[in-house]
SERO-4910 file (N, C-alpha, C, O; in steps of 0.05 Angstrom, whole numbers):
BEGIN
 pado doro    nc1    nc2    nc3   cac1   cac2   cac3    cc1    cc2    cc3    oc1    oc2    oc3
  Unk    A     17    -24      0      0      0      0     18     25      0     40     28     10
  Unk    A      1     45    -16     19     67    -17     26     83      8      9     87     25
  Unk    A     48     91     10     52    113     39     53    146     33     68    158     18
  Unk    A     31    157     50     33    178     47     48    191     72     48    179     94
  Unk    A     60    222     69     65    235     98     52    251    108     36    258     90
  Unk    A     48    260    123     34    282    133     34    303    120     12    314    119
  Unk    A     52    314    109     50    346     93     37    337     59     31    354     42
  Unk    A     35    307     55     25    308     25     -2    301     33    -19    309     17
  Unk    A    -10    287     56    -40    289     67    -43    312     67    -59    320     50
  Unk    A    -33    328     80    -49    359     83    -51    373     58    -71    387     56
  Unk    A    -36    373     40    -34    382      7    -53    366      4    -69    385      2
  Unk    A    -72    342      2    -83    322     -9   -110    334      0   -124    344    -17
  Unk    A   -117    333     30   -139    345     34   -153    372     23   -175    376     15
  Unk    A   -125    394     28   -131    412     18   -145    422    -13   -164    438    -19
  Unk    A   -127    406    -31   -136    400    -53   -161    392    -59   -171    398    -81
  Unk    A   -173    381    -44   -191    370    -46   -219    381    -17   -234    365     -5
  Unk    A   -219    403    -15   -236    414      0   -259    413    -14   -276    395    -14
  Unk    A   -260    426    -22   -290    428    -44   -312    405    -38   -335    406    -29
  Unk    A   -296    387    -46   -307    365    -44   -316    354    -19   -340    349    -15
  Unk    A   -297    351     -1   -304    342     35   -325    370     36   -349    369     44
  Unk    A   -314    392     28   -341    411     45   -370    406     35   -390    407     48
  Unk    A   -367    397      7   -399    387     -7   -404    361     17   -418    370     34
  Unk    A   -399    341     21   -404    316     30   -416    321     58   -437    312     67
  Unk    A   -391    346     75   -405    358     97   -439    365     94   -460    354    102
  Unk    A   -432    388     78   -465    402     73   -487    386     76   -504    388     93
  Unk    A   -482    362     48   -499    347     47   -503    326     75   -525    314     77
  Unk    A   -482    321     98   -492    304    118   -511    322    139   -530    315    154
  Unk    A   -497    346    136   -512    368    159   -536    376    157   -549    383    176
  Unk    A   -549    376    121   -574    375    111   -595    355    124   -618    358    134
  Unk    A   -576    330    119   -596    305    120   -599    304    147   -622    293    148
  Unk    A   -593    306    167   -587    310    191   -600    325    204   -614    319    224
  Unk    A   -598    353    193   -627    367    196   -656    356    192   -674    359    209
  Unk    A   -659    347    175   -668    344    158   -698    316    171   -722    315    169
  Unk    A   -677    301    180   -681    283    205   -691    294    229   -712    284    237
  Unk    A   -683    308    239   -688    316    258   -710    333    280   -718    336    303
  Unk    A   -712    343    242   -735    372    254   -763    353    243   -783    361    254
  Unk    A   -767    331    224   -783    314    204   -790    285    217   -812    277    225
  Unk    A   -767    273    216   -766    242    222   -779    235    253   -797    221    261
  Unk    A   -763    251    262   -764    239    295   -784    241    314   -788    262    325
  Unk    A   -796    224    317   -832    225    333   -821    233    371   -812    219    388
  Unk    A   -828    260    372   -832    270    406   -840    256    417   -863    254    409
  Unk    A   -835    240    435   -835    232    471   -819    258    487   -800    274    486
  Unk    A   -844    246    503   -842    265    523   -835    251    555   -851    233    559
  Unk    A   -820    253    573   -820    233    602   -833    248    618   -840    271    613
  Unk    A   -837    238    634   -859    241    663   -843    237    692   -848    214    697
  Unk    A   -832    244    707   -810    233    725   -841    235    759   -856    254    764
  Unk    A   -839    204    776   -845    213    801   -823    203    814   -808    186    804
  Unk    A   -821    219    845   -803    207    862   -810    193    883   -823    209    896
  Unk    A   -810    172    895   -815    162    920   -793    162    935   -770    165    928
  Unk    A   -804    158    964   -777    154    995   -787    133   1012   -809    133   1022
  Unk    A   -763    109   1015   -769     95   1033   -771    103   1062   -751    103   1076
  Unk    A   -797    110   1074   -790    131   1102   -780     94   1126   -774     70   1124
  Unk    A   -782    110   1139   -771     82   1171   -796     62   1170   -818     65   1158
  Unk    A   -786     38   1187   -810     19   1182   -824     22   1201   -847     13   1200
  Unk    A   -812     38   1227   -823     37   1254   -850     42   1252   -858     53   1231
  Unk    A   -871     32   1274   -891     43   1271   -895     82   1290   -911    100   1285
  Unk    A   -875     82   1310   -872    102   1326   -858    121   1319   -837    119   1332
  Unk    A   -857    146   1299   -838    161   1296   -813    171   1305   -792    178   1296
  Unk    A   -828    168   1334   -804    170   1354   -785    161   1355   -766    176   1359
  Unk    A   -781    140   1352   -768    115   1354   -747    118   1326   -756    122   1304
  Unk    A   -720    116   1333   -695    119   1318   -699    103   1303   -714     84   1303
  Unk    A   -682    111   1284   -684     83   1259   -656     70   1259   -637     86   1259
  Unk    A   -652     43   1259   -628     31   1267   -613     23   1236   -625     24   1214
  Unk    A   -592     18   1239   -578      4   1214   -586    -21   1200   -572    -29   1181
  Unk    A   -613    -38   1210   -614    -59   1208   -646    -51   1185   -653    -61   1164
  Unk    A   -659    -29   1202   -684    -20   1179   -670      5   1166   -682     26   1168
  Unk    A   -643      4   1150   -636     17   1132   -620     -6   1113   -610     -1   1091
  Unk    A   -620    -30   1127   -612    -53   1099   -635    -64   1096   -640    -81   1079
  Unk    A   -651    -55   1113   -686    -72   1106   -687    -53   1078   -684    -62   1056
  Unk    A   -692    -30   1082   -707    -19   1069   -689    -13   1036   -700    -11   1015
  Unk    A   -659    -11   1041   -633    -19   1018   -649    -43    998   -648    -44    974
  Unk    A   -662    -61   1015   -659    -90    998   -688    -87    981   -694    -97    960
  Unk    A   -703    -71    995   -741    -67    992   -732    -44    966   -750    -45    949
  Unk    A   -710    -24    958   -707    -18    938   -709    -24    910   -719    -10    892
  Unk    A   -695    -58    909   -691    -80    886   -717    -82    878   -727    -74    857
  Unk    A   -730    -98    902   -754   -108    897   -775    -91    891   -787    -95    870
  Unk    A   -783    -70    905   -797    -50    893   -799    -39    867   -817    -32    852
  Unk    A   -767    -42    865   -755    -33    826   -778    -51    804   -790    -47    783
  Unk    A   -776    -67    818   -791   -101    793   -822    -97    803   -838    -97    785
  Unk    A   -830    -94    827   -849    -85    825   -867    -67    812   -888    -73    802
  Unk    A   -854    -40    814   -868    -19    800   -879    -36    768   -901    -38    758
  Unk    A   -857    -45    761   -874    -58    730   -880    -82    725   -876    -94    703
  Unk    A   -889    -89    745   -914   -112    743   -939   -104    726   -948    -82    718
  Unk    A   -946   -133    724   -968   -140    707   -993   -119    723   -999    -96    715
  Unk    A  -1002   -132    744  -1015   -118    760  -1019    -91    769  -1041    -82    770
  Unk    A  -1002    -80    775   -991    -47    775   -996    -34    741  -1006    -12    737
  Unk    A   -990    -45    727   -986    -22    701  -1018    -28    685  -1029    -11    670
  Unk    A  -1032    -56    692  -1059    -61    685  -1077    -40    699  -1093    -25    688
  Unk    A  -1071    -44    728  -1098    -18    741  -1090      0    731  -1107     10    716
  Unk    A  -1072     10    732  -1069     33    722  -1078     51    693  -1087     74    687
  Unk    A  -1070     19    677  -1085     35    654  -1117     33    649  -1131     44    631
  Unk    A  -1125     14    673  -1158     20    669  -1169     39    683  -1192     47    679
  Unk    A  -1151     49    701  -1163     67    710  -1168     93    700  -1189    106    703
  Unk    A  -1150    100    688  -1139    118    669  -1158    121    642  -1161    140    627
  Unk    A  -1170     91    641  -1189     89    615  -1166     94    591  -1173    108    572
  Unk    A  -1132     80    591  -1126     88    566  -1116     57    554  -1100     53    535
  Unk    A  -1127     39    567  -1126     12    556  -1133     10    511  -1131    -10    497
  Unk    A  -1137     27    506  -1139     30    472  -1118     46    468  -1106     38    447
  Unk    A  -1107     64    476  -1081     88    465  -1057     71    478  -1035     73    467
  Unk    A  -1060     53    501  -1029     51    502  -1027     15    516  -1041      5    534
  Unk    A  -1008      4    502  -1012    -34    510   -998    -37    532   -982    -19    539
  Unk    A  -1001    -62    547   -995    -58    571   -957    -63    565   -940    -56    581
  Unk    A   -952    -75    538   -925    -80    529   -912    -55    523   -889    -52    529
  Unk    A   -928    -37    512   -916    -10    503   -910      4    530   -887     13    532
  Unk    A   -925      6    548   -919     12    572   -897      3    588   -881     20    597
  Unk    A   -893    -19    591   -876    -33    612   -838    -22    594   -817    -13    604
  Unk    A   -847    -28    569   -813    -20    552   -815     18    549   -803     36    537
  Unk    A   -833     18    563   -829     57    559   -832     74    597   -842     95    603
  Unk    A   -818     54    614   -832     63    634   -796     53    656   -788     30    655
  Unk    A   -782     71    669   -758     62    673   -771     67    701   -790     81    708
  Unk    A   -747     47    720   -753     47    743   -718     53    759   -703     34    754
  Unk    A   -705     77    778   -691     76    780   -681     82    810   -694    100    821
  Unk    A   -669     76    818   -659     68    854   -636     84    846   -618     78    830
  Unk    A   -641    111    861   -620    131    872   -604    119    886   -609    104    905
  Unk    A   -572    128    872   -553    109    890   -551    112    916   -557    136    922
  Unk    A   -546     99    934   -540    107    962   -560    112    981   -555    112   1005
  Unk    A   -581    115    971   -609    131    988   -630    108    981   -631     91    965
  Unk    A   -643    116    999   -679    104    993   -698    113    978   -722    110    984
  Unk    A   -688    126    952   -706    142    944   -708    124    910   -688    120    897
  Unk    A   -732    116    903   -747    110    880   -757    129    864   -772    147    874
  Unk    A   -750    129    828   -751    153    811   -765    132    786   -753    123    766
  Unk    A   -791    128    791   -806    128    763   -811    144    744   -824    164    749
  Unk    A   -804    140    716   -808    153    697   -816    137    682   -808    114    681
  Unk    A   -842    148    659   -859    143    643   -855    154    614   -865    177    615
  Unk    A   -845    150    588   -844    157    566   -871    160    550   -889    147    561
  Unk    A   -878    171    529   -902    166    509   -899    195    497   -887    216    503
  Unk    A   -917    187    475   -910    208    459   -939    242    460   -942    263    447
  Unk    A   -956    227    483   -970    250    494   -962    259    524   -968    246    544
  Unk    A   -948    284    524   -935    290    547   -963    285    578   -959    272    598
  Unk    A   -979    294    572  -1005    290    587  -1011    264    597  -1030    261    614
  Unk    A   -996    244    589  -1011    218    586   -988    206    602   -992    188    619
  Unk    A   -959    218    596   -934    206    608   -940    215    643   -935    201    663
  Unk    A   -950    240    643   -958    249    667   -975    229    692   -973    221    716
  Unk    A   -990    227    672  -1019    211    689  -1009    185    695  -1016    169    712
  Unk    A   -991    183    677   -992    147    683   -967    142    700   -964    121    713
  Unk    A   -952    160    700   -928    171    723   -942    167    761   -937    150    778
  Unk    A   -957    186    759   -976    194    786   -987    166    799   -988    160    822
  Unk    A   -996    152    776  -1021    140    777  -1013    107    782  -1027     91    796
  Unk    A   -979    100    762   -973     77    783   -950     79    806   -934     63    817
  Unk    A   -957    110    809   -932    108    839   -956    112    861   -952    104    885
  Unk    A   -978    121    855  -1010    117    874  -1022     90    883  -1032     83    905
  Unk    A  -1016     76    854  -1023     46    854  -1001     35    868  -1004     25    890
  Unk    A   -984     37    859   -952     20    874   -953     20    902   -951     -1    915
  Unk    A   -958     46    914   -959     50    939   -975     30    959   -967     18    979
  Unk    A  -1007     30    942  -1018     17    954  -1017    -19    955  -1031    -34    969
  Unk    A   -997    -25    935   -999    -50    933   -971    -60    958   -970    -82    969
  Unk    A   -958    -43    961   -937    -51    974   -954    -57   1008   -947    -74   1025
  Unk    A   -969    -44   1008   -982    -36   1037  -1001    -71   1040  -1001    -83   1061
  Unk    A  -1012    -80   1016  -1026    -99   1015  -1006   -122   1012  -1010   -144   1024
  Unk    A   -988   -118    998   -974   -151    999   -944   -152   1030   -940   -172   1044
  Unk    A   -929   -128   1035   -927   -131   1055   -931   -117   1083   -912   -112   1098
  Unk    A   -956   -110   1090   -975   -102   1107   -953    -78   1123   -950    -78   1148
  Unk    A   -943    -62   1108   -928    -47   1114   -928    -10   1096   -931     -8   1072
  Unk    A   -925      8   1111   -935     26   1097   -909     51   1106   -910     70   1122
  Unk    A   -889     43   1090   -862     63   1079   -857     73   1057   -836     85   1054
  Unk    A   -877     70   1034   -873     86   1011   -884    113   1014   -906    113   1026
  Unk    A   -873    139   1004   -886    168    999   -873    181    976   -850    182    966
  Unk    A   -899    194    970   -887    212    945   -879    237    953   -895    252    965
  Unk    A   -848    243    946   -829    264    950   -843    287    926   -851    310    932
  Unk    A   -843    274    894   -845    297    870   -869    272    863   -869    247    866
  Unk    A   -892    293    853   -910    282    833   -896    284    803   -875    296    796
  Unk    A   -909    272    790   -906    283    759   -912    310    752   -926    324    767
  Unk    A   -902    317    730   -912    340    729   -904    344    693   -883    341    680
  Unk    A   -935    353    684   -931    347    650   -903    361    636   -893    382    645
  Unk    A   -893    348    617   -861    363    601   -871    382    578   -890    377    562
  Unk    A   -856    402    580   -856    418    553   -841    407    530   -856    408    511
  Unk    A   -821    399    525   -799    392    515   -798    362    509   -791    348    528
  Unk    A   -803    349    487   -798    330    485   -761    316    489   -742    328    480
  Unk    A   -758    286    508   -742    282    517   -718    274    498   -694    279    502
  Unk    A   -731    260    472   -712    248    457   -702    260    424   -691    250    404
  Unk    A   -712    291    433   -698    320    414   -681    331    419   -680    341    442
  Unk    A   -662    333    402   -644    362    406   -634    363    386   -618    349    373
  Unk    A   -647    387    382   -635    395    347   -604    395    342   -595    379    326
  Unk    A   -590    408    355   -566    425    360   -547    390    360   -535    383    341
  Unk    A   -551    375    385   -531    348    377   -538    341    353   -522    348    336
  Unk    A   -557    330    344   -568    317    320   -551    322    299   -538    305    287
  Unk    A   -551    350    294   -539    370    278   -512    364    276   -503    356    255
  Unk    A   -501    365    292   -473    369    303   -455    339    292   -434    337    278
  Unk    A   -474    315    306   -463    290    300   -470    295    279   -456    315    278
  Unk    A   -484    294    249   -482    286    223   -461    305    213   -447    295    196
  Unk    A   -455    337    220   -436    344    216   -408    337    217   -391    341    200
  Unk    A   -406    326    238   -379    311    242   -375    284    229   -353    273    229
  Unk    A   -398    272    215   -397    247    206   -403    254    169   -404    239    150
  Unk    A   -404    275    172   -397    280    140   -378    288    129   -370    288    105
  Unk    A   -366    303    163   -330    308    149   -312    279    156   -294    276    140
  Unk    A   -315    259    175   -308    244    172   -305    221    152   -287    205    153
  Unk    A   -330    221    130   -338    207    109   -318    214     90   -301    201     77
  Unk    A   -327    250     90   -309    261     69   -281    263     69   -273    260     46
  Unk    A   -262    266     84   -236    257     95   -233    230     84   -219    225     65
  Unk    A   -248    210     97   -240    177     90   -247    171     55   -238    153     41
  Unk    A   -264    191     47   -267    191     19   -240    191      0   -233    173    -15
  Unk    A   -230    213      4   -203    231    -14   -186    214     -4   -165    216    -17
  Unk    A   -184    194     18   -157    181     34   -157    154     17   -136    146      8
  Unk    A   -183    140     14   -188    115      3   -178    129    -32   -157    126    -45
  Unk    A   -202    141    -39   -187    141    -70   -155    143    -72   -141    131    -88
  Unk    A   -148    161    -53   -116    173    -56   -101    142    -63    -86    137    -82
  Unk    A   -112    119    -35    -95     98    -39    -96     80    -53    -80     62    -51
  Unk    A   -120     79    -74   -125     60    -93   -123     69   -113   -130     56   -132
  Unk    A   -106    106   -122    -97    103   -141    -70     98   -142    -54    105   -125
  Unk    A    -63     81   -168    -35     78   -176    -23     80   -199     -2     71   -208
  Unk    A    -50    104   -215    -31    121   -233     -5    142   -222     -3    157   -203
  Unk    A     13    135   -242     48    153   -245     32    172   -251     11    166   -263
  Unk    A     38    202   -244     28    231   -243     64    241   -229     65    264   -239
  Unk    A     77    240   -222     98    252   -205    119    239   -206    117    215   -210
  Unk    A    149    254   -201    166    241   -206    172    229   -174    194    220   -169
  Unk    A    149    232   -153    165    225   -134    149    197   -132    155    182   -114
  Unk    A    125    191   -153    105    170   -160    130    144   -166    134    122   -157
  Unk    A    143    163   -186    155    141   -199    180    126   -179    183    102   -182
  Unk    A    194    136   -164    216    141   -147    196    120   -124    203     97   -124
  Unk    A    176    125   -110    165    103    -93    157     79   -105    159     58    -93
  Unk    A    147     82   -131    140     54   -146    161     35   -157    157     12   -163
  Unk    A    190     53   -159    213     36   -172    244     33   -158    264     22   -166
  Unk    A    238     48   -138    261     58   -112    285     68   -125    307     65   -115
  Unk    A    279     82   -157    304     86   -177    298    119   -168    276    129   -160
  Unk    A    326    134   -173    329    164   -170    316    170   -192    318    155   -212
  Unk    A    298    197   -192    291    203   -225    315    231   -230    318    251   -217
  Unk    A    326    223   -249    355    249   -253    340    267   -270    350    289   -266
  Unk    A    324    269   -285    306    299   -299    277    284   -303    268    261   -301
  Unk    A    267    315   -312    241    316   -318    241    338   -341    251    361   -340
  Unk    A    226    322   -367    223    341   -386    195    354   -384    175    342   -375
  Unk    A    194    383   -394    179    394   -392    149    387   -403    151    366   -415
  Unk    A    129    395   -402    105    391   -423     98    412   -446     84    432   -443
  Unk    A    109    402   -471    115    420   -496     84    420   -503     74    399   -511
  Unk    A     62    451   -500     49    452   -514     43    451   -535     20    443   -542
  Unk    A     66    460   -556     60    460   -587     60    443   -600     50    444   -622
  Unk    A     78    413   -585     74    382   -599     40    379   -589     22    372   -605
  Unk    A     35    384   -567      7    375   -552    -15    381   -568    -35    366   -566
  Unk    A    -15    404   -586    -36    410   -595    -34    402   -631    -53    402   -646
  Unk    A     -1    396   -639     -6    389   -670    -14    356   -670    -22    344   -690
  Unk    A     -9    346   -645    -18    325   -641    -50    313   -643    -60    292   -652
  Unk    A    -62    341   -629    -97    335   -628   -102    339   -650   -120    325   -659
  Unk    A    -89    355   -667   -103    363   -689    -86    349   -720    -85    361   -741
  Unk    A    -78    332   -716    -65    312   -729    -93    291   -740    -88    271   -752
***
């Protein structure tokens, strides 16, 4: 394979700007293009819950032993929130059992355990911010109560309700933009580099000197006046 150096790359690219800057344009277009067109808004919904003490007496200190109770009731709670049971009431209650499946729900609905703390952060995706809201509220309402019924225990509270988004979560013009920009000058770069090395037309005497490891001792000029009795020969 041919070797190039760094100063005939940079002559190489340069040469050939035009071109990488068209390839740019055209990725930053499409890219746009995508972005502001293609891409269907979701919106998230965030609630927060707190594991409070298990005690029944407020008074009463909370020991290290109901802070790995309640560490481990984290996990489990996590898998809970998206149960079968939990995301079903919910959506009947809601009456949106036709707009949204209980499958589309469960893969659009994250469940996440703040490191270190007792604190539970449901979030709900969909593409009606209104709807990510309600169904946010509505299985950290349900959740609550189910925890209370299966272990007769009542330490879940809501810290933050939902609260509807302006802003859809999975937009942003500006990255979007940015990445196809950078992946059209990278295209275009790897463009001019690949042709550069698959050609192996002689053009130069320093062509000929890497292709034959022989010194070239002159170079005759290019005589226009044979060049042209030639065409017209």
């Amino acid at each position: 394979m041919e070797e190039i150096d760094i100063k005939e790359l940079i002559g190489l690219f340069w040469s050939k700007k035009l071109e990488i800057l068209v390839i740019t344009i055209v990725f930053t277009i499409l890219g746009t293009i995508y972005s502001f067109t293609m891409v269907t808004p979701k919106y998230e919904a965030s609630t927060t819950l707190v594991l409070a003490s298990l005690k029944e007496n407020a008074s009463e200190s909370i020991t290290q032993t109901d802070i790995t109770i309640n560490s481990k009731l984290v996990a489990t709670y996590s898998e809970l929130v998206k149960s079968k049971t939990v995301l079903r009431e919910a959506l009947t209650n809601l009456k949106l059992e036709e707009k949204v499946s209980e499958e589309s729900l469960r893969s659009n609905i994250k469940v996440k355990a703040v490191e270190d703390t007792e604190i539970i952060k449901i979030t709900v995706e969909n593409e009606d911010p209104e709807i990510a809201s309600n169904l946010a509220n509505e299985i950290a309402r349900i959740f609550s109560i189910k925890v209370v019924e299966i272990y007769n225990i009542n330490n879940v509270y809501v810290v933050d309700r939902a609260e509807i988004s302006l802003a859809p979560a999975n937009i942003n013009h500006i990255r979007t933009i940015a990445i196809a920009l950078v992946i059209g000058l990278v295209i275009g770069f790897a463009e001019v580099l690949v042709i550069k090395l698959l050609d192996n037309k002689i053009r130069t005497e320093q062509d000929i000197e890497g292709a034959t490891e022989l010194l070239v001792l002159g170079v005759l000029p290019k005589n226009e006046y044979f060049d042209s009795k030639r065409r017209t020969a």
